[in-house]
N, C-alpha and C positions, 0 to 999 in steps of 0.2 A: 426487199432483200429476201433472197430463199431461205429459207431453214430446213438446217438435215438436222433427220430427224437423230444418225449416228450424234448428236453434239448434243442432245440431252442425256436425263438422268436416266440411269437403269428403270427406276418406278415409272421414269413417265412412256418410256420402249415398252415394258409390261404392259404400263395401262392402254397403249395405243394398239399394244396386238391383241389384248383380250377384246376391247371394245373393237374392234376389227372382227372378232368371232363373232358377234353378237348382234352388230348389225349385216351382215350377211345369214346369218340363220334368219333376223326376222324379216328381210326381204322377200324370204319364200310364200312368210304370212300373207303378202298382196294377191298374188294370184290363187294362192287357196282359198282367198273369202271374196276373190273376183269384183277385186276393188281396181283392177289393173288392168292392161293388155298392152301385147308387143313390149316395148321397154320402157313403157310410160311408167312415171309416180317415181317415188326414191324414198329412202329412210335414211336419216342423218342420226349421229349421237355425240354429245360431247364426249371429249377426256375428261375422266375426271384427275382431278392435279392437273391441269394444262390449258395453256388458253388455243385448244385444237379440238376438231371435229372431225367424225370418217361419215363418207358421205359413199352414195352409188355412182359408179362411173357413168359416163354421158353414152346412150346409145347402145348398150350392154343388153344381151338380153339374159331373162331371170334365171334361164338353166345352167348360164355360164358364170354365175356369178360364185366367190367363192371368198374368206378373207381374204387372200393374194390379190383380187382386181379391186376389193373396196382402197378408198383413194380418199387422204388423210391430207387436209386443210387447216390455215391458222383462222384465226376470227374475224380476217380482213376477208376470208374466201380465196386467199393462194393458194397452190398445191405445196404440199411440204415435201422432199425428195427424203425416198424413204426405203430405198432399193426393190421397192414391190409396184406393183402399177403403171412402171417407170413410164410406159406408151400410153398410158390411160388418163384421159381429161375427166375431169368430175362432171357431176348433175350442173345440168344449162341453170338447173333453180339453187345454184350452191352459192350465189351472191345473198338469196331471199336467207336461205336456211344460215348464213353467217350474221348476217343480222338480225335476226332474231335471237342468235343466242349473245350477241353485244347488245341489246336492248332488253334482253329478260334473263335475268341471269338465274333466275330459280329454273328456268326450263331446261332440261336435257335431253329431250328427245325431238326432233320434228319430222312431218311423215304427208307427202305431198302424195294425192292419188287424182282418177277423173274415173273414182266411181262413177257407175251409173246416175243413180236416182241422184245422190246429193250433187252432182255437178249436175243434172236437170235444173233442180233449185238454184245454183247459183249462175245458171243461163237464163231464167227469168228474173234473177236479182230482188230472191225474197230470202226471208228467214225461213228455216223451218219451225214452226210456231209448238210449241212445248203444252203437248195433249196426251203426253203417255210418261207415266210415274219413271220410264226408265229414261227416259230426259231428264226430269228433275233429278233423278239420282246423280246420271253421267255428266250434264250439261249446265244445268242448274240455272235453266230455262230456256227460251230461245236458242238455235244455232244462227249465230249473226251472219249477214253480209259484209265484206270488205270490198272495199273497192276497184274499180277497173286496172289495171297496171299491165305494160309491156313487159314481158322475158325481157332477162339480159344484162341487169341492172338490180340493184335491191330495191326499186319501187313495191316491187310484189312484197318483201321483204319488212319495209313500212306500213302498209296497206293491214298485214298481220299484225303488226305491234300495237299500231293504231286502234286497229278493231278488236283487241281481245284483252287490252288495256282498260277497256268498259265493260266487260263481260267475264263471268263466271266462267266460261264456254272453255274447252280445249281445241273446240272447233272452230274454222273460220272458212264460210265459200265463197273464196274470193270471185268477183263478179265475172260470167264468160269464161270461167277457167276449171277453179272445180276445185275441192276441201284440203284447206292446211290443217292437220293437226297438231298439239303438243303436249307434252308431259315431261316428267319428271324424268324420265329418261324414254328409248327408246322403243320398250316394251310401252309402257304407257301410252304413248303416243298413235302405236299400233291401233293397240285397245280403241282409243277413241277412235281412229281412221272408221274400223267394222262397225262400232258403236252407230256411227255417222249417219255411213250407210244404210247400216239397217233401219233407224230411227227417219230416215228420208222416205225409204221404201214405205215403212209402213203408212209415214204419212199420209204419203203422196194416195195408197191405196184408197184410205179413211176416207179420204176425199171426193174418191168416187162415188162414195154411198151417201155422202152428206156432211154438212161442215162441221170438223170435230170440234168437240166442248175442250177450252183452254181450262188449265188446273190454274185455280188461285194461286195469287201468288206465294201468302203465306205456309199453302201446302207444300208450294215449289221449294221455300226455303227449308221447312220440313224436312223433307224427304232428299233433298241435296245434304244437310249436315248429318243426317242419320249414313247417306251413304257414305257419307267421306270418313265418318267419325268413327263408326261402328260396324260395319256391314264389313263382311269376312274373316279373312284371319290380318292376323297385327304386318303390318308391311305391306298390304297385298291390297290390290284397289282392282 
């Protein structure tokens, strides 16, 4: 059944146009840290109060995007009629990104890209192996591999659940495709996206020169609870 969105509460219309600002500002974030190209990758966020998420439209490109085109979904992955969008189909990965937040429910952000480096990594179907303190800090060791899955469907969707249901990680390179991330909300999830990235690149470099030294594990737990616990200001990760 459709749901308009006119048929809910005032807060949940508030909360669905602010979070509509929010992730369209951090769309822009993909191609400024060239984690992106053409209309690839998307950034989803829940409502908060609502069982609904604003996702990027399918095929958009980032210049055009604006809160008016982002395109507001229940947690089944329908489109919700909402007088904005009205001609606009959501992200081809908006099946993955609705299941994930009906299987994880502390997550409020998820942030699909085919950065460079880290989708190298997950075309050879490895982890990126945790040799640099700011893994331990962001990842909290390893960036795992998830498995193979077709568009179209929430297998990709499961593949995420599955694999980060064992892992500390907000990251996941699904195999042949290229990094989910997630957080607490939408910014977060960003965060890790770059994080990703970067922490791929550099590896992938290290490698050139010689195989890099893995941090103990105990370090790894270290230096993960210091980041999480204490490392900046209060709220801010």
């Amino acid at each position: 059944m459709t749901v308009d969105l006119a048929a809910l509460s005032t807060a949940v219309r508030e909360a669905v146009a602010e979070c509509r600002e929010r992730v369209a500002a951090l769309h822009a974030e993909l191609p400024r840290n060239q984690l992106v190209v053409w209309t690839a990758g998307n950034v989803s966020e829940r409502v908060p109060g609502a069982d609904l998420f604003v996702i990027k439209p399918s095929g958009v490109s980032y210049d055009e995007l604006d809160a008016a085109t982002m395109v507001v979904c229940d947690l089944g992955g329908n489109k919700i009629e909402d007088g904005t969008a009205e001609r606009l189909q959501p992200s081809s990965d908006t099946a993955a990104h609705a299941y994930v937040y009906r299987h994880m429910p502390e997550v409020g952000g998820v942030v699909h890209t085919h950065s460079t480096y880290a989708t190298a990594w997950a075309a050879r179907g490895e982890p990126v192996p945790c040799v640099l303190t700011m893994m331990a800090d962001e990842f909290g060791g390893d960036i795992p591999v998830g498995p193979f899955a077709l568009i179209g469907d929430d297998s990709i969707g499961r593949g995420i659940v599955e694999t980060l249901r064992e892992s500390r990680s907000p990251a996941v390179l699904m195999r042949n495709h290229g990094p989910f991330t997630v957080g607490r909300d939408a910014r977060a999830a960003v965060k890790a996206a770059v994080m990703c990235e970067e922490v791929a690149r550099t590896v992938h470099i290290a490698r050139q020169l010689g195989e890099p030294t893995p941090i103990p594990a105990a370090d790894v737990d270290a230096l993960f609870a210091r980041y999480q616990q204490v490392y900046g200001q209060r709220g801010e990760r």
